[in-house]
Chimera marker file (.cmm) of the C-alpha trace (Angstrom):
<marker_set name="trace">
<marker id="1" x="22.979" y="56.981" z="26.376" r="1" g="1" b="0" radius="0.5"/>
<marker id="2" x="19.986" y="58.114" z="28.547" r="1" g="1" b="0" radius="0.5"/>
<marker id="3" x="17.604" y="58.668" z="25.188" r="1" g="1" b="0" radius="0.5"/>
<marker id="4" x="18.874" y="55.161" z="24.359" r="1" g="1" b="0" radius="0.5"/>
<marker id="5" x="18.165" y="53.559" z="27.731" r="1" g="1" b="0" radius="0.5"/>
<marker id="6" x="14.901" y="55.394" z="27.651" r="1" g="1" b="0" radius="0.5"/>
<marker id="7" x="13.031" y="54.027" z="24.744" r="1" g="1" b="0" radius="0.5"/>
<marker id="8" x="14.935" y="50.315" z="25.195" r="1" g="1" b="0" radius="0.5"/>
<marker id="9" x="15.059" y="49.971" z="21.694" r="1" g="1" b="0" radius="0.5"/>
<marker id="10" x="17.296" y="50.301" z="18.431" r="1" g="1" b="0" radius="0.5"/>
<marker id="11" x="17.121" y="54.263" z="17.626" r="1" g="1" b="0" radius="0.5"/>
<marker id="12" x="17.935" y="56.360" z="14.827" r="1" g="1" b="0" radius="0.5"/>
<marker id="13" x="19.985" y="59.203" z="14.864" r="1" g="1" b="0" radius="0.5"/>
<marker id="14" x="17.030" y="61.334" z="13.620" r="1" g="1" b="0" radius="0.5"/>
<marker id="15" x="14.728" y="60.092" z="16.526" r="1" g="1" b="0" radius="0.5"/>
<marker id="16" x="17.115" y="61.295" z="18.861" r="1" g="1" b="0" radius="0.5"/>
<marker id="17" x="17.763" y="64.421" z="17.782" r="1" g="1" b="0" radius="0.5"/>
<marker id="18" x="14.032" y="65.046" z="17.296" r="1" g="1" b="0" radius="0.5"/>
<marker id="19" x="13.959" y="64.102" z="21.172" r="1" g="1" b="0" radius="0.5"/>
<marker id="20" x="16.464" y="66.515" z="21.980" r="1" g="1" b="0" radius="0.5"/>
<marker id="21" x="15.571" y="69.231" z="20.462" r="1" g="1" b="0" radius="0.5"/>
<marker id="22" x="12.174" y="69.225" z="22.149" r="1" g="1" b="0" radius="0.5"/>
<marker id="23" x="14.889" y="71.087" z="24.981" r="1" g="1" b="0" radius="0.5"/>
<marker id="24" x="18.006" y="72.694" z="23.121" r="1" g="1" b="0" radius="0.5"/>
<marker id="25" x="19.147" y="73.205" z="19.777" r="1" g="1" b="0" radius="0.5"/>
<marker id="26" x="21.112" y="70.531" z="18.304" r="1" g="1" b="0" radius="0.5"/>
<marker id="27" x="22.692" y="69.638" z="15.388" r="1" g="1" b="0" radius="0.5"/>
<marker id="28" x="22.084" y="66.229" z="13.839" r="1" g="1" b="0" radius="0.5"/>
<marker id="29" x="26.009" y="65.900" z="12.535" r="1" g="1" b="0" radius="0.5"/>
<marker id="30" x="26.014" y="66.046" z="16.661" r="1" g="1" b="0" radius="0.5"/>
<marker id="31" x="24.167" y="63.513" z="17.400" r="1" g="1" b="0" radius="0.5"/>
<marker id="32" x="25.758" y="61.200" z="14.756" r="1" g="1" b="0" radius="0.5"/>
<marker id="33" x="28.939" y="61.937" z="16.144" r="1" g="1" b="0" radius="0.5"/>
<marker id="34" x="28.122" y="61.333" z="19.567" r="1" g="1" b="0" radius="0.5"/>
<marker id="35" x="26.163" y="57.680" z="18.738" r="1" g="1" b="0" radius="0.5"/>
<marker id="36" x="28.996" y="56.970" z="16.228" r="1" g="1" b="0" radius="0.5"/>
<marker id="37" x="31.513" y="57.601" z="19.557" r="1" g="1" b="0" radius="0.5"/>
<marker id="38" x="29.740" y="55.514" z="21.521" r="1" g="1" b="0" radius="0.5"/>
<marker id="39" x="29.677" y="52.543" z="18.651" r="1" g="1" b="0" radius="0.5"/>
<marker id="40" x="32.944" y="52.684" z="18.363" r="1" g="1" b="0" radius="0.5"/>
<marker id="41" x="33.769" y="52.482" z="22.329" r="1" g="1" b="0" radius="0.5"/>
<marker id="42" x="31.433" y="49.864" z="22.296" r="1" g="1" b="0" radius="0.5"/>
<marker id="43" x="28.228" y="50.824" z="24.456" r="1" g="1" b="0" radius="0.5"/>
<marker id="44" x="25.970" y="50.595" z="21.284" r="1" g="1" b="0" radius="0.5"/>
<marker id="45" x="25.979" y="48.131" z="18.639" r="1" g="1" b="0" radius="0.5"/>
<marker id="46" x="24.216" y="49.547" z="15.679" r="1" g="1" b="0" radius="0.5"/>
<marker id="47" x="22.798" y="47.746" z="12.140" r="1" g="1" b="0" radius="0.5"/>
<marker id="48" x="22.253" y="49.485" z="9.077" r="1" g="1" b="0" radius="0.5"/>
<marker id="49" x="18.609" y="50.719" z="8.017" r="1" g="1" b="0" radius="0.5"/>
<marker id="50" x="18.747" y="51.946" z="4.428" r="1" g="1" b="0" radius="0.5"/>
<marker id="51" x="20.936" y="54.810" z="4.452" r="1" g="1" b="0" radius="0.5"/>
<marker id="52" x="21.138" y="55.139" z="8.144" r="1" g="1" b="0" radius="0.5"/>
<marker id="53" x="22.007" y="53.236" z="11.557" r="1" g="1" b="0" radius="0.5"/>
<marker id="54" x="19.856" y="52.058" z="14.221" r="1" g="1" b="0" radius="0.5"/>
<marker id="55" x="21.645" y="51.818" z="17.782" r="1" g="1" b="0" radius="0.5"/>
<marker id="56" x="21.316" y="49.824" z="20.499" r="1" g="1" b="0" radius="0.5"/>
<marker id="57" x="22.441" y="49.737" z="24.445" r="1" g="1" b="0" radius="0.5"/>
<marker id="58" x="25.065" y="47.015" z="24.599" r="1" g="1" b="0" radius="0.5"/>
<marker id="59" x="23.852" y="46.792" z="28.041" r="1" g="1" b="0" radius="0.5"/>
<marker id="60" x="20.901" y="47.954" z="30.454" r="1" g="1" b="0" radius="0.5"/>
<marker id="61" x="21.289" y="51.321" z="32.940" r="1" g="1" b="0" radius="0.5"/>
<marker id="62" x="21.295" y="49.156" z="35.891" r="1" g="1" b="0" radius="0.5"/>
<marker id="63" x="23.787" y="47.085" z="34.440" r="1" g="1" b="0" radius="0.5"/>
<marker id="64" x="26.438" y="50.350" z="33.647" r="1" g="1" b="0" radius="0.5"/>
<marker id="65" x="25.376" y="51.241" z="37.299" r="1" g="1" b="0" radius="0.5"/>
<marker id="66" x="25.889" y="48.181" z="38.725" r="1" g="1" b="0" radius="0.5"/>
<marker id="67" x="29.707" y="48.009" z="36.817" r="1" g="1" b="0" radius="0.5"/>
<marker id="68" x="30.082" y="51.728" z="38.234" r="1" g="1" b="0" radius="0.5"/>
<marker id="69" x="29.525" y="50.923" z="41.680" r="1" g="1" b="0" radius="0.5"/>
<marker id="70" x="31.439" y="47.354" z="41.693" r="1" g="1" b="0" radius="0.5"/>
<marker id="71" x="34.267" y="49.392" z="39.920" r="1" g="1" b="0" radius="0.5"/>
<marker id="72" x="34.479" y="52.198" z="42.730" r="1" g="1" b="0" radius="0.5"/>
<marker id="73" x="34.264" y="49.549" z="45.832" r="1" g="1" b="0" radius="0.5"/>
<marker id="74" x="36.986" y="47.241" z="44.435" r="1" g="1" b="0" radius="0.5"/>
<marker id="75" x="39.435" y="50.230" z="44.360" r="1" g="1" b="0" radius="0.5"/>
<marker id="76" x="38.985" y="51.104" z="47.929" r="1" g="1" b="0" radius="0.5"/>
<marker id="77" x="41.659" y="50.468" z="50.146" r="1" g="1" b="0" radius="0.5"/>
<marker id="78" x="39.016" y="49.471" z="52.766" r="1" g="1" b="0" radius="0.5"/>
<marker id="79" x="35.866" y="48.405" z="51.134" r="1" g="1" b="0" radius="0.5"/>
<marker id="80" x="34.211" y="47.683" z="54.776" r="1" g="1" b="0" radius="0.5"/>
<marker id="81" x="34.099" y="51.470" z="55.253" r="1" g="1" b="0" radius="0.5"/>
<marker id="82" x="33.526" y="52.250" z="51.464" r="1" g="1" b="0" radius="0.5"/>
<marker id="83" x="30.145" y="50.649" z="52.148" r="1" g="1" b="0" radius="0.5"/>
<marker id="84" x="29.130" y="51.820" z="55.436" r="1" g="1" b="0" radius="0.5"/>
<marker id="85" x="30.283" y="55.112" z="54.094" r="1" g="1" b="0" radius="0.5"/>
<marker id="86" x="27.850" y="54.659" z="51.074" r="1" g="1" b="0" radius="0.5"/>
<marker id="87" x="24.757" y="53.005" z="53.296" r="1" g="1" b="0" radius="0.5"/>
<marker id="88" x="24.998" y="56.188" z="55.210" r="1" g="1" b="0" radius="0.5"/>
<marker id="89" x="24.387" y="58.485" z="52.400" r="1" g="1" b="0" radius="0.5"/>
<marker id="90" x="21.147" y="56.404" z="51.237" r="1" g="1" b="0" radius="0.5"/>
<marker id="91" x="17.716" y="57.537" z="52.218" r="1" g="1" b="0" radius="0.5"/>
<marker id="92" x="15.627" y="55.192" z="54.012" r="1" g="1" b="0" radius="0.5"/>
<marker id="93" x="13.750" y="54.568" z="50.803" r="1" g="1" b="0" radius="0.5"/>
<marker id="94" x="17.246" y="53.591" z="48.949" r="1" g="1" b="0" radius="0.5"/>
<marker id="95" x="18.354" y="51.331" z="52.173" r="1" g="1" b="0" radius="0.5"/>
<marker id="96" x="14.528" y="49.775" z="52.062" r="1" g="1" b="0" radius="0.5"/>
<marker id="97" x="15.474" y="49.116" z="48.819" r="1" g="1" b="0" radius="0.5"/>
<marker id="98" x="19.010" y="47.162" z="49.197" r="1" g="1" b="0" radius="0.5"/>
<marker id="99" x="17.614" y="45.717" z="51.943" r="1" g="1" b="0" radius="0.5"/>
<marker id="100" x="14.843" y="43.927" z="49.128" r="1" g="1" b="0" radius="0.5"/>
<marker id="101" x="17.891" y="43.630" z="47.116" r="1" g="1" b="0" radius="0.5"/>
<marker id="102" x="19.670" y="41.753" z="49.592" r="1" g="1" b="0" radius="0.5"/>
<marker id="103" x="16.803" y="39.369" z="50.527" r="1" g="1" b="0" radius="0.5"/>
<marker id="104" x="16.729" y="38.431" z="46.591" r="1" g="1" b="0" radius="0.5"/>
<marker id="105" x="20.099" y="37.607" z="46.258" r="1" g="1" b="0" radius="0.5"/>
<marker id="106" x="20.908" y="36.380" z="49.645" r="1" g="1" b="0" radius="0.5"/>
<marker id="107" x="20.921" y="32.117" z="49.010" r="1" g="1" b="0" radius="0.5"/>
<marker id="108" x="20.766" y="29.834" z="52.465" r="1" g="1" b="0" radius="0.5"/>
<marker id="109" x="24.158" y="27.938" z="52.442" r="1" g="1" b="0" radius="0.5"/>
<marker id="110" x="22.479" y="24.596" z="53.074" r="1" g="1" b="0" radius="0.5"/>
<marker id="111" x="20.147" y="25.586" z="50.088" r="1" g="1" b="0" radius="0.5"/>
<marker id="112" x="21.512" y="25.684" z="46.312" r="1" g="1" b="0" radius="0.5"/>
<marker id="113" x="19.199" y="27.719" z="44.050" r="1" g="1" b="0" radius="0.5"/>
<marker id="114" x="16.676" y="25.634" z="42.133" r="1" g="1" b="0" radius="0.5"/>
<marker id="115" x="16.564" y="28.094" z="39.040" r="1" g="1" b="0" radius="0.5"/>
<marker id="116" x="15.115" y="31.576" z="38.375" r="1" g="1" b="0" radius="0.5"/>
<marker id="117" x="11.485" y="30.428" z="39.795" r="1" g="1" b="0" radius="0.5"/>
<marker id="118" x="12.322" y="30.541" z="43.063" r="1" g="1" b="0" radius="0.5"/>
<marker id="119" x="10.375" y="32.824" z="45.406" r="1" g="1" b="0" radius="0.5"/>
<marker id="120" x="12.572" y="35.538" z="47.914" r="1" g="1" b="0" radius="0.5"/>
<marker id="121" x="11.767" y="35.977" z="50.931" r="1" g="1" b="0" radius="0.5"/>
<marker id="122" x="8.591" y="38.813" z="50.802" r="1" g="1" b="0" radius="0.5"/>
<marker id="123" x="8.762" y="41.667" z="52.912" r="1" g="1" b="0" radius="0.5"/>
<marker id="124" x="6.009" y="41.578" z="55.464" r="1" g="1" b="0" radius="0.5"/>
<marker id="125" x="2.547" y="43.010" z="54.149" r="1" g="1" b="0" radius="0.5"/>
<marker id="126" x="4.097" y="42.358" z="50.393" r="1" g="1" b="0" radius="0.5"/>
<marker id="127" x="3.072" y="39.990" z="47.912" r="1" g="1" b="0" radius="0.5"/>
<marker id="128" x="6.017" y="37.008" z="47.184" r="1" g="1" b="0" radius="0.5"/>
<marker id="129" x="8.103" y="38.299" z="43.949" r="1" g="1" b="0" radius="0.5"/>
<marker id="130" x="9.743" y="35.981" z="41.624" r="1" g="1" b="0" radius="0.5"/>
<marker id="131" x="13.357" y="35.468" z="42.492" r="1" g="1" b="0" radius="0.5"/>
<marker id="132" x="15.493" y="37.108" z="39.622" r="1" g="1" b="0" radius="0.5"/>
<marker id="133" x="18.965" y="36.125" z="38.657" r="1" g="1" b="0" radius="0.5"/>
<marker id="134" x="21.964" y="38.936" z="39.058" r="1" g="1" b="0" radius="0.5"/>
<marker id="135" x="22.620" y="40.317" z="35.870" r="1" g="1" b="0" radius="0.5"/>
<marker id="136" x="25.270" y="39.411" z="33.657" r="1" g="1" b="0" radius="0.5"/>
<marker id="137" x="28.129" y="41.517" z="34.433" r="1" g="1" b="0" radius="0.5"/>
<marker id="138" x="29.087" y="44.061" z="31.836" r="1" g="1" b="0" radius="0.5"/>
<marker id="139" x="31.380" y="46.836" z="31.717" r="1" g="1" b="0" radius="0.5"/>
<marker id="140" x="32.086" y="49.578" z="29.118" r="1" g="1" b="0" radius="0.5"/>
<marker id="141" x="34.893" y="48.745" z="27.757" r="1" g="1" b="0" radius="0.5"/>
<marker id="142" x="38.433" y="50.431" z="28.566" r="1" g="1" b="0" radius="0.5"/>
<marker id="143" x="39.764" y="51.008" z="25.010" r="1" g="1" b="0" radius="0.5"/>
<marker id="144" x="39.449" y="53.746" z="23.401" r="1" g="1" b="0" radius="0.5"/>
<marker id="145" x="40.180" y="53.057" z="19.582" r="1" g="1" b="0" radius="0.5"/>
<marker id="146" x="37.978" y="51.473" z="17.283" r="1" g="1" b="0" radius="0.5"/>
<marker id="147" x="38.098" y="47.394" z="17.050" r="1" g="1" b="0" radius="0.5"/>
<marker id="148" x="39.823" y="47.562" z="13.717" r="1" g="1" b="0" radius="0.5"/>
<marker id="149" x="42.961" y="49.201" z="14.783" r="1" g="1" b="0" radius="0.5"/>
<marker id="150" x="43.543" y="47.001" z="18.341" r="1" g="1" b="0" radius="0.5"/>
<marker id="151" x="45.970" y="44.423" z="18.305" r="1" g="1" b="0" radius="0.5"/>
<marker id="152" x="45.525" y="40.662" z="19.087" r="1" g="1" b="0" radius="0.5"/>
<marker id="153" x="47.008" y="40.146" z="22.534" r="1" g="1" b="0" radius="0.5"/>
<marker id="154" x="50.205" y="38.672" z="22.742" r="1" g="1" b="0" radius="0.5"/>
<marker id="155" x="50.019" y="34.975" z="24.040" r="1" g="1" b="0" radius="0.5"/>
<marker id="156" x="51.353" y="33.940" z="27.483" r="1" g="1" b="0" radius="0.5"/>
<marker id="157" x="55.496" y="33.504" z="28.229" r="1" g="1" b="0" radius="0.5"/>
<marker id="158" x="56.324" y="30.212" z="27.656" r="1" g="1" b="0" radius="0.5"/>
<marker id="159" x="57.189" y="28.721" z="31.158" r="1" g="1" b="0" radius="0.5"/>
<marker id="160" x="59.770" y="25.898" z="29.924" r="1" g="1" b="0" radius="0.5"/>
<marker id="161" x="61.239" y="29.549" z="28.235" r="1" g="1" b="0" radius="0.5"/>
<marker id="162" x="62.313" y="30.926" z="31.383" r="1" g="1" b="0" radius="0.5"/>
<marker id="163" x="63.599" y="28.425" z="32.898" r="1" g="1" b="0" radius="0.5"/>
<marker id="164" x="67.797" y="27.620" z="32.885" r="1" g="1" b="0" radius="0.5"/>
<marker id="165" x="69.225" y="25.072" z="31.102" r="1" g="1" b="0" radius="0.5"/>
<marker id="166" x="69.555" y="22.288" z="33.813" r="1" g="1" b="0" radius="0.5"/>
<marker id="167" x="65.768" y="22.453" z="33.802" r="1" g="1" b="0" radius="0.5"/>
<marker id="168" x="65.316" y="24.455" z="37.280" r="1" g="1" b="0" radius="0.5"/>
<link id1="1" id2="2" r="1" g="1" b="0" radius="0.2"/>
<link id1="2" id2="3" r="1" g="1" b="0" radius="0.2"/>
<link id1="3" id2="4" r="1" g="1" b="0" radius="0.2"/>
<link id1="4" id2="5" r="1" g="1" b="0" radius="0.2"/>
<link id1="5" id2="6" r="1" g="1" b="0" radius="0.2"/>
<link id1="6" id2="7" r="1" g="1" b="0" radius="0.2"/>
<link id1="7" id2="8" r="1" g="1" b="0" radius="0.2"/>
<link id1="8" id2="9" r="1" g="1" b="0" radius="0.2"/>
<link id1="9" id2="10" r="1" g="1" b="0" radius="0.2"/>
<link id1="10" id2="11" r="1" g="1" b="0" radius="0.2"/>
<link id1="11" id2="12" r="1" g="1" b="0" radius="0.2"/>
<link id1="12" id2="13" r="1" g="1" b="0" radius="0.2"/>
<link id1="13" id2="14" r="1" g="1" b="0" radius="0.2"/>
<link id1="14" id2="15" r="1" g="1" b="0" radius="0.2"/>
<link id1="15" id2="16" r="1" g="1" b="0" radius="0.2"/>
<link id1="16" id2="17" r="1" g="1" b="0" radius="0.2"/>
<link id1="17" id2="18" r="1" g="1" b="0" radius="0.2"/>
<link id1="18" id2="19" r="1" g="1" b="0" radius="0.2"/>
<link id1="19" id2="20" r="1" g="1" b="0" radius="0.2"/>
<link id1="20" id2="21" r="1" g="1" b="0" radius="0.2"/>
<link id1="21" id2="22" r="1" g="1" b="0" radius="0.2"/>
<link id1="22" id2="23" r="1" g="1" b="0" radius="0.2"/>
<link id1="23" id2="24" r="1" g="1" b="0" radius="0.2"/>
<link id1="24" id2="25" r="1" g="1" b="0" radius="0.2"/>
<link id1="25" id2="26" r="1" g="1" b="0" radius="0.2"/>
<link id1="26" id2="27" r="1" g="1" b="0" radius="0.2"/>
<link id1="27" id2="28" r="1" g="1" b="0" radius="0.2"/>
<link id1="28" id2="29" r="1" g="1" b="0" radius="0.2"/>
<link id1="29" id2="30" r="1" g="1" b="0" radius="0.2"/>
<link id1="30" id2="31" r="1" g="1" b="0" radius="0.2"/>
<link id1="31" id2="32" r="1" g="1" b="0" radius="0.2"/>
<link id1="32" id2="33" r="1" g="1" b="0" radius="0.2"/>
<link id1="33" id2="34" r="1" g="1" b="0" radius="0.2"/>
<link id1="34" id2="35" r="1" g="1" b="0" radius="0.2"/>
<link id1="35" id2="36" r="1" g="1" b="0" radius="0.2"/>
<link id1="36" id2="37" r="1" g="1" b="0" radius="0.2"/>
<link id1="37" id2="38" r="1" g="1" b="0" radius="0.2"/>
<link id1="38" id2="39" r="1" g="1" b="0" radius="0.2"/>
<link id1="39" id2="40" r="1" g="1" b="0" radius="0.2"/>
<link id1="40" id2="41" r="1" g="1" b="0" radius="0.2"/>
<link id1="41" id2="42" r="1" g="1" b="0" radius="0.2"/>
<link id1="42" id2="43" r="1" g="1" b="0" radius="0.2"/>
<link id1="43" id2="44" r="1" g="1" b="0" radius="0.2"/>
<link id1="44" id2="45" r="1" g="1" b="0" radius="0.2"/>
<link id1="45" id2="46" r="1" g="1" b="0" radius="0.2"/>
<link id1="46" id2="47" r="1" g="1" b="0" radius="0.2"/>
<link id1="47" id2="48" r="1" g="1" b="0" radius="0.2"/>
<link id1="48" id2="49" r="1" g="1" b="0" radius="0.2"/>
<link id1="49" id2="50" r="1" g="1" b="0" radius="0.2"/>
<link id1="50" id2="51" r="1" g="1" b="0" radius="0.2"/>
<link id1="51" id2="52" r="1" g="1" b="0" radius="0.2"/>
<link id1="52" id2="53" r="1" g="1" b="0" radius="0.2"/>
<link id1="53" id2="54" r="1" g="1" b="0" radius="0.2"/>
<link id1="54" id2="55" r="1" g="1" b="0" radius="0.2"/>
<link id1="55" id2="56" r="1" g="1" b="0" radius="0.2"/>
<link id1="56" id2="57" r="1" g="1" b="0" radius="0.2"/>
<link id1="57" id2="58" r="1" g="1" b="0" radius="0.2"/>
<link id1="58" id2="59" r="1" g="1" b="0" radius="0.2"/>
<link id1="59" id2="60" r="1" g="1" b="0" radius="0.2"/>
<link id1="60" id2="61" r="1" g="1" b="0" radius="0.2"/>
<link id1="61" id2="62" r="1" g="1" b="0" radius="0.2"/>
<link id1="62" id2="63" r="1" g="1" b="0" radius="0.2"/>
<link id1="63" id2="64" r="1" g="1" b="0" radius="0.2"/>
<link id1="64" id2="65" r="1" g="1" b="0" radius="0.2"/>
<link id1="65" id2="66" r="1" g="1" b="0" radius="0.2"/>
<link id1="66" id2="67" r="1" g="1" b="0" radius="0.2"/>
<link id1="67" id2="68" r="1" g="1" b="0" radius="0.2"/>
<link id1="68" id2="69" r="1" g="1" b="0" radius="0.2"/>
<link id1="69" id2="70" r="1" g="1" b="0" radius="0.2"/>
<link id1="70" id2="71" r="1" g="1" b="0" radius="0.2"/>
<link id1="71" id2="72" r="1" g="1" b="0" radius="0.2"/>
<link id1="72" id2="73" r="1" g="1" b="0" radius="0.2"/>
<link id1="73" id2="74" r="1" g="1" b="0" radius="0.2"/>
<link id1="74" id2="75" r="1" g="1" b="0" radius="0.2"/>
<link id1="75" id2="76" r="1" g="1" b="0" radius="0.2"/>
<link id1="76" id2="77" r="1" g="1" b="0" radius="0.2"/>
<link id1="77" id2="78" r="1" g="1" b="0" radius="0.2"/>
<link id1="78" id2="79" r="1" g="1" b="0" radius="0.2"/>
<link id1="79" id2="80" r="1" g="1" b="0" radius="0.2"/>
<link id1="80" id2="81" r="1" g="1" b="0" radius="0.2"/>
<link id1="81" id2="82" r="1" g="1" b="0" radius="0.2"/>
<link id1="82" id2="83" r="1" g="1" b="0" radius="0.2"/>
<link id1="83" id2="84" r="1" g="1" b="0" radius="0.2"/>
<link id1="84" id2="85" r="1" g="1" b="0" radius="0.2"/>
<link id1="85" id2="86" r="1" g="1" b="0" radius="0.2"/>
<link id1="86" id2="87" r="1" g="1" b="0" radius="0.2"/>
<link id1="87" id2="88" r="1" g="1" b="0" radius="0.2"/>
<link id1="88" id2="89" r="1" g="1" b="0" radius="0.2"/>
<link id1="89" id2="90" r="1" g="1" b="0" radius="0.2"/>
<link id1="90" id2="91" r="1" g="1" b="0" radius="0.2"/>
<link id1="91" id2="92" r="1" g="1" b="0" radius="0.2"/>
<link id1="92" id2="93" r="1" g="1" b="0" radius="0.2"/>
<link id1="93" id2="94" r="1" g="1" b="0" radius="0.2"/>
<link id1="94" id2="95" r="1" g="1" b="0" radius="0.2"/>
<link id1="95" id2="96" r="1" g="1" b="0" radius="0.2"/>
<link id1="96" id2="97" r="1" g="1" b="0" radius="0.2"/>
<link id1="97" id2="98" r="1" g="1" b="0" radius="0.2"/>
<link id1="98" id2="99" r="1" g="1" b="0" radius="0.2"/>
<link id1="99" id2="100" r="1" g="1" b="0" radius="0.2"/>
<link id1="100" id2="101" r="1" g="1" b="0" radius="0.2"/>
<link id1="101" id2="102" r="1" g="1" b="0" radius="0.2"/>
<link id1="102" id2="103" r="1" g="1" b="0" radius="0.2"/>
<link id1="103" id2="104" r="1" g="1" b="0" radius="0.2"/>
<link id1="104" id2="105" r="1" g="1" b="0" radius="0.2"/>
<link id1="105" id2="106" r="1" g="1" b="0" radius="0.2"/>
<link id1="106" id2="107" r="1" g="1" b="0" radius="0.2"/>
<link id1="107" id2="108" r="1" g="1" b="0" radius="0.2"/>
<link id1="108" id2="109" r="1" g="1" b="0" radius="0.2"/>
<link id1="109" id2="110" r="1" g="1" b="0" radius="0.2"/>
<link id1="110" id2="111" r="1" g="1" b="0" radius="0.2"/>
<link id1="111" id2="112" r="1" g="1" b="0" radius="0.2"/>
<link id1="112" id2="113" r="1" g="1" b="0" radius="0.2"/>
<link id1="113" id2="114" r="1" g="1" b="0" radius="0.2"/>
<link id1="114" id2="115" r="1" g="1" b="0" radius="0.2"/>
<link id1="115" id2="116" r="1" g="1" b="0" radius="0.2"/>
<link id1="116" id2="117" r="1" g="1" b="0" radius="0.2"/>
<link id1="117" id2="118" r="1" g="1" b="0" radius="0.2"/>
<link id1="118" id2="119" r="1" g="1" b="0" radius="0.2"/>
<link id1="119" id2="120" r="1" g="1" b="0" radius="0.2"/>
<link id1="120" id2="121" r="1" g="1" b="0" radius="0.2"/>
<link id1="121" id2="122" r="1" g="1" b="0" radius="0.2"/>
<link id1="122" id2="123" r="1" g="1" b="0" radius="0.2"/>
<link id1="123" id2="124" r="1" g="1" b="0" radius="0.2"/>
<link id1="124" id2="125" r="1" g="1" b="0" radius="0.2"/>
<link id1="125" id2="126" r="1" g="1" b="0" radius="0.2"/>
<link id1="126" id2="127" r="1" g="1" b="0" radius="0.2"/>
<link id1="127" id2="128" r="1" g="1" b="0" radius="0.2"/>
<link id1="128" id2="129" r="1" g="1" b="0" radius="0.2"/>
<link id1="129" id2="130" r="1" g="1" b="0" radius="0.2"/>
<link id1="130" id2="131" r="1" g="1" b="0" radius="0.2"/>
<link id1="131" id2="132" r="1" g="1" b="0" radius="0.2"/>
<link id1="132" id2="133" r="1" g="1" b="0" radius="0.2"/>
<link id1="133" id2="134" r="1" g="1" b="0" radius="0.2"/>
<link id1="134" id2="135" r="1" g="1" b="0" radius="0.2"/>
<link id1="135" id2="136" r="1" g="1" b="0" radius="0.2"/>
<link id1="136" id2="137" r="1" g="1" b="0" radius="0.2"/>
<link id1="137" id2="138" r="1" g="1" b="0" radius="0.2"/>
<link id1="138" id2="139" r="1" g="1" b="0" radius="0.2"/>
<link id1="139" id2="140" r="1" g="1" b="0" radius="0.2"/>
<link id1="140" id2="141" r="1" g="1" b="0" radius="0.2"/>
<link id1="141" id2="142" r="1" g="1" b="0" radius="0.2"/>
<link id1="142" id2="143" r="1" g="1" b="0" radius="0.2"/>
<link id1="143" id2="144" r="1" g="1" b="0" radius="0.2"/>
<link id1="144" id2="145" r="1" g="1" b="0" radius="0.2"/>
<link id1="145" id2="146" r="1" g="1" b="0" radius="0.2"/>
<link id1="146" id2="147" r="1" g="1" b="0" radius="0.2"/>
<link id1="147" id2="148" r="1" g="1" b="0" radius="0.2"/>
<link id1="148" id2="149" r="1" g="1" b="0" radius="0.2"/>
<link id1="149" id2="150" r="1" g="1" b="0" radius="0.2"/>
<link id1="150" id2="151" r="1" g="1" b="0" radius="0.2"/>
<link id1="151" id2="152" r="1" g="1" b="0" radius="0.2"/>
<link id1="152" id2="153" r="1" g="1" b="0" radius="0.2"/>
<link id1="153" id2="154" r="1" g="1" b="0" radius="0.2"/>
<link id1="154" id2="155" r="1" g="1" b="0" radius="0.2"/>
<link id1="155" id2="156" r="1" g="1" b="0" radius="0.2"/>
<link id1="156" id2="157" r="1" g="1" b="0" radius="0.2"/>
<link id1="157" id2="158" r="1" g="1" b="0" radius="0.2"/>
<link id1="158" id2="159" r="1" g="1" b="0" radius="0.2"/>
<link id1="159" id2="160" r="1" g="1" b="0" radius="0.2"/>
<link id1="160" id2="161" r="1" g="1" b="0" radius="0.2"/>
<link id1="161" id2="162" r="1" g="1" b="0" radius="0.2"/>
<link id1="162" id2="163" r="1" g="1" b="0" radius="0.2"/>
<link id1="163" id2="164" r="1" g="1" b="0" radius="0.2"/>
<link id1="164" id2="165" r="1" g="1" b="0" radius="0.2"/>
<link id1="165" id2="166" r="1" g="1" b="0" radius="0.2"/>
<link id1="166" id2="167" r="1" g="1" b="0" radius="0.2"/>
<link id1="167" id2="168" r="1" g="1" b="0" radius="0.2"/>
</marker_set>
């Protein structure tokens, strides 16, 4: 995924392995089996070129990142401490850093936001960035088979089913 993120483009198989074997010898069959993995899981989409594929990130690093770190907070038991526990492990660089990523995202309550154009608050002795909308949330997904052997989902219990016959 990283040589994928990387160039932030559709890839080929033989790209890739040229990139790779810049450090270690690899074998294309493994590189076709490891993008054909990740198609199938669905991080890549990938179109035909000729007699080959060209893949693409389903979604952006920060995005997987962003689903990584959601995912690990929500499964705390105390996600208060989870995060001070976290902020404490940042460098001052990375808690400068959430600290401009708070300011972005942070929206006054008598305010609604306007659209994408509006201006954060800059930090002082910065220049006034354009406010940017949180990404759209995406997550690997959890299956592991291909999408041709999944099943539809079964639909919802019928409530008037469960009920007793006088009605209750």
């Amino acid at each position: 995924m990283s040589r994928v993120w990387k160039w932030n483009r559709p890839v080929t198989v033989r790209e890739v392995l040229e990139d790779l074997q810049k450090e270690r010898s690899i074998a294309y069959t493994t590189v076709m089996t490891v993008l054909d993995n990740l198609h199938q899981k669905g991080w890549v989409r990938r179109e035909a070129e000729g007699r080959a594929y060209r893949y693409e990130a389903v979604s952006t690093r920060a995005a997987y990142a962003a689903a990584l770190m959601n995912d690990a907070w929500s499964q705390s038991d105390n996600p208060a401490a989870a995060l001070v526990a976290f902020f404490g492990m940042m460098s001052e660089e990375q808690r400068e850093t959430l600290r401009d990523a708070v300011r972005i995202a942070q929206v006054p309550e008598t305010k609604k936001p306007t659209g994408p154009s509006e201006l954060a608050e800059p930090r002082e002795g910065t220049e006034p960035r354009e406010r940017t909308e949180p990404p759209e949330r995406t997550e690997p997904p959890e299956r592991t088979e291909p999408a041709e052997r999944t099943e539809p989902a079964e639909p919802p219990e019928n409530p008037a089913s469960t009920q007793d016959p006088g009605g209750r």
